[in-house]
C-alpha positions as CSV (number, residue, x, y, z in Angstrom):
1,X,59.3,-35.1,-159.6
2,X,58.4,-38.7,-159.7
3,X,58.4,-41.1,-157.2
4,X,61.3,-43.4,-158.9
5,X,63.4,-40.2,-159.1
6,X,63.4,-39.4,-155.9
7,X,64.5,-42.7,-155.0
8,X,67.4,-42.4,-157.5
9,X,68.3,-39.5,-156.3
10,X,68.2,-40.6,-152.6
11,X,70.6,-43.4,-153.8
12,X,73.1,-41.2,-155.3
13,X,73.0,-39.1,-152.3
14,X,73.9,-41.8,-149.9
15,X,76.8,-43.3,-152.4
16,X,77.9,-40.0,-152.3
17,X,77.8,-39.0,-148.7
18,X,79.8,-42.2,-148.1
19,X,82.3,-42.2,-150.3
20,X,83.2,-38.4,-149.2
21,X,82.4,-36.7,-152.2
22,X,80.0,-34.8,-153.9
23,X,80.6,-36.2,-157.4
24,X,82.2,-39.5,-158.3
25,X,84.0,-40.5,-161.7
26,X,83.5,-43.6,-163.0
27,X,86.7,-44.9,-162.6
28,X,86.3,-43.8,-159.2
29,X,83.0,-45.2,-158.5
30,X,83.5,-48.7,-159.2
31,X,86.4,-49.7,-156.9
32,X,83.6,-48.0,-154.1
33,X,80.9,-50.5,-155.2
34,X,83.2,-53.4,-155.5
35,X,83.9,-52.8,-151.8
36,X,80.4,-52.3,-150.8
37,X,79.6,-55.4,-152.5
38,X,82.5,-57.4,-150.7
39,X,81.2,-55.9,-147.6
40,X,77.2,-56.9,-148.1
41,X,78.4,-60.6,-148.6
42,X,80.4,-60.4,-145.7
43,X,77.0,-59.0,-143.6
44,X,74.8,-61.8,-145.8
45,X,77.2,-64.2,-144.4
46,X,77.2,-62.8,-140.6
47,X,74.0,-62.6,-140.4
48,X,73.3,-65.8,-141.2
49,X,75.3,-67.6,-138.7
50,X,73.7,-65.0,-136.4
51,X,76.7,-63.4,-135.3
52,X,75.3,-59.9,-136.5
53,X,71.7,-58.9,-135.8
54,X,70.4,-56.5,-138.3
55,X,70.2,-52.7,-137.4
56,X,66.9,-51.1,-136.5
57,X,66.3,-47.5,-136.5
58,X,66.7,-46.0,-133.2
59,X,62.7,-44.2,-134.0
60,X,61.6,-47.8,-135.2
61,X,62.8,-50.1,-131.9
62,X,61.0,-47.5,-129.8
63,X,58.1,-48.0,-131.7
64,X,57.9,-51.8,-131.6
């Protein structure tokens, strides 16, 4: 399997984990991205005025 696969594959994976299903329909994936988008301007926008600090991995804070 190729390396761009797998990242494909990790992608669908995590759309699908959080949207609760296994497989989504079109017509049920793209209200889900429309509120993941609304949400990642939101977070570009907190962030920014430094009211949210961006997430670490538990493993990676220990680290550094």
């Amino acid at each position: 399997m190729r390396k761009q696969t797998k990242k494909i594959s990790g992608w669908q994976r995590r759309i699908n984990t959080q949207a609760g299903r296994a497989e989504l329909g079109f017509y049920m994936l793209i209200p889900f991205l429309r509120g993941k988008a609304v949400t990642v301007d939101l977070r570009i926008q907190l962030v920014s005025e430094h009211a949210l600090a961006r997430g670490h991995r538990r493993k990676f804070k220990e680290i550094h």
